[in-house]
N, C-alpha and C positions, 0 to 999 in steps of 0.2 A: 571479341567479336566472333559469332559462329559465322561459318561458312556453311552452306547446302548446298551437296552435289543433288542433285536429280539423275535419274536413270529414266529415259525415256526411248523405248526400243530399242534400245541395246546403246543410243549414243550418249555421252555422257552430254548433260546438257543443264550450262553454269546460267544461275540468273544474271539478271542485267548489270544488277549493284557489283556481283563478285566480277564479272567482265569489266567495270569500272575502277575497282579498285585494284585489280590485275595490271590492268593499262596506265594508272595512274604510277603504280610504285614502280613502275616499269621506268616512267618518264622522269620519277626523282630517285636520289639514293635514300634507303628505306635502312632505318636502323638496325643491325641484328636482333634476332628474334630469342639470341637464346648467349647467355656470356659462361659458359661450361669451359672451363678450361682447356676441354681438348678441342674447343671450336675455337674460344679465342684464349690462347696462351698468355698466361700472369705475367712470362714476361713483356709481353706487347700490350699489356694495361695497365696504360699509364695511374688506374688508381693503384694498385700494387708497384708501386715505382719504390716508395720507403717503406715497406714492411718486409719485414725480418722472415727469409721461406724457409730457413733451416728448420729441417727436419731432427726429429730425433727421434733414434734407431735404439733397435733394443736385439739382444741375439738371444735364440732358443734353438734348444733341439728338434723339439717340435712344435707348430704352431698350426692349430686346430681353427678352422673358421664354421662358426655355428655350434651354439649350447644347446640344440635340441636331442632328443637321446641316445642318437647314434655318435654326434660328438663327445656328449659326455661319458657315454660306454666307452668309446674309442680312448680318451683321455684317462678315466682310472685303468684300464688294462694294462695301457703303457707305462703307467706310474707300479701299478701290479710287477709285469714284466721286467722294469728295472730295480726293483726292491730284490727281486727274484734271484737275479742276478749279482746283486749286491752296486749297482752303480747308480751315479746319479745322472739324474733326464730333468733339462729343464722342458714342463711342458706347457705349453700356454694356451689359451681358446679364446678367442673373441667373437661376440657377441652381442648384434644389434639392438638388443631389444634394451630398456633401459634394467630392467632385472631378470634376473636368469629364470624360463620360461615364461616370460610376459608374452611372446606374441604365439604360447600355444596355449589355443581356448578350448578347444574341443575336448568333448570328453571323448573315451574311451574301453574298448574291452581287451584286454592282456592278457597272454598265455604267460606265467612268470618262470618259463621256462628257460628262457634267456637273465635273468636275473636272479634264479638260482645259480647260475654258471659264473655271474661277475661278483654280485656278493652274496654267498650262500647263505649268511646270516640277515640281513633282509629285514626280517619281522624284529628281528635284537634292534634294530638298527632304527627301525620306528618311519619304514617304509610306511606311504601315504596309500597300499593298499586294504582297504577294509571294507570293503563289500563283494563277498566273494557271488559267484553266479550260481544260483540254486535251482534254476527251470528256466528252459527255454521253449519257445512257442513256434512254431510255425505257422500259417492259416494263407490259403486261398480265399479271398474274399469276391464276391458277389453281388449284385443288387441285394440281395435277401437272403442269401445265406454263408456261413462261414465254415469253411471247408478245413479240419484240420490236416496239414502233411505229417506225418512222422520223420524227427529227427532222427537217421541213424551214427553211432559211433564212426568218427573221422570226416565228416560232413561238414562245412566251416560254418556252419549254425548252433554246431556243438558245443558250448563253451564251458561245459563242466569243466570247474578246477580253474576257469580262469577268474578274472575279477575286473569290478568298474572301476575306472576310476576318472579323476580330473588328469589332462596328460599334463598339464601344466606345474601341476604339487609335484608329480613325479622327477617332472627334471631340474624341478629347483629344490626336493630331495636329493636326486645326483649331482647335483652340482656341488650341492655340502658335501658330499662323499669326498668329491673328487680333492673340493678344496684342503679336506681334514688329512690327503693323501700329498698334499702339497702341488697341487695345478693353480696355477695363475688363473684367473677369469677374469675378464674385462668385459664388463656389460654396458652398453653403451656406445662400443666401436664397432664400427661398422665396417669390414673390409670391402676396398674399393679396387681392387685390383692385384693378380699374380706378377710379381717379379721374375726374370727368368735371367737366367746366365747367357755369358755368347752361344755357349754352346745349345741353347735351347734347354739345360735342365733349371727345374724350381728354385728362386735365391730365396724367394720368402714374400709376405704380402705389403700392401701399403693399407693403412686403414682410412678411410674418408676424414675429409678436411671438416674442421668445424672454425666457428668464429667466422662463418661470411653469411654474407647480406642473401638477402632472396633476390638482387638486380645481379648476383656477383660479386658485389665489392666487399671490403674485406671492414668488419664492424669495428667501429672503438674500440672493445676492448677484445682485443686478436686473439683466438689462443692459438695453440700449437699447429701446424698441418700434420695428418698423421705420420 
């Protein structure tokens, strides 16, 4: 059912039907509108009365939420950094998307400036940059006529030396990086909330629950909560 508010000189002003059914649900008890478990708690629904809510828990060192390319940067540096060192780091990343860069679509222009810095070999490596930027254009346009600007050096229209690309190839080329570097990736899990200690510092995340219904309720065949 839509509801329409009206705005009429400034007072809000409900039609007659939404006045009726205002008054109406007022008169009976009206079902909840929404079964999220921080509204109504699994334990107090009775359709979760016999399913099984253990959790299972996994420990890392560190645990990255989002495979987009600051994660994945973030994730081989620190696998970098403890090679470096000689120690082991477990590190994990999760990731909603169902494959790693599935929900970046946009293309892109890249200065590989930063990617010379994480992996200097790059191009060995069979990075998904190959079209490098050869001219760029500026123009003021007109009813009738097209007015060129000049780009000058350091102007963020300048993109000599950078390149296009798809951002999406890119970070599911880093994610193989990361993977060959020994990072977890879980594409798929969706983190649903920060764990904190008493003290108020980070314990770690919970990932969202799968295996329930779109009413709430929890389907035949259950699976795990994260």
């Amino acid at each position: 059912m839509h509801i329409f508010v009206h705005n009429f000189h400034g007072a809000l002003k409900l039609s007659w039907c939404v006045r009726r059914f205002a008054s109406s649900a007022a008169e009976q008890k009206c079902p909840k509108i929404t079964t999220h478990y921080t509204i109504v708690p699994r334990e107090e629904d009775p359709r979760w009365k016999d399913v099984d809510m253990e959790r299972f828990e996994d420990v890392a060192d560190v645990v990255i939420v989002g495979g987009g390319p600051a994660g994945m940067a973030a994730a081989i540096r620190l696998k970098q950094l403890a090679e470096k060192d000689g120690k082991e780091l477990k590190v994990c990343l999760v990731e909603k998307a169902a494959e790693v860069g599935g929900h970046i679509l946009s293309g892109a222009v890249i200065d590989p400036i930063a990617l010379n810095e994480l992996l200097p070999d790059w191009k060995d490596l069979g990075a998904p940059l190959n079209t490098p930027v050869h001219e760029d254009k500026f123009a003021y346009l007109t009813k009738s006529k097209r007015i060129g600007i000049p780009i000058l050096p350091g102007m963020p229209m300048n993109n000599h030396g950078n390149y296009v690309v798809r951002l999406g190839h890119v970070v599911k080329w880093l994610g193989e990086q990361a993977e060959a570097m020994g990072v977890e990736i879980y594409p798929g899990i969706p983190a649903s909330e920060v764990l904190y200690h008493g003290d108020g510092s980070v314990k770690g995340i919970a990932t969202g629950d799968v295996g329930i219904a779109k009413d709430g309720s929890p389907k035949k065949r259950t699976k795990e909560p994260g």
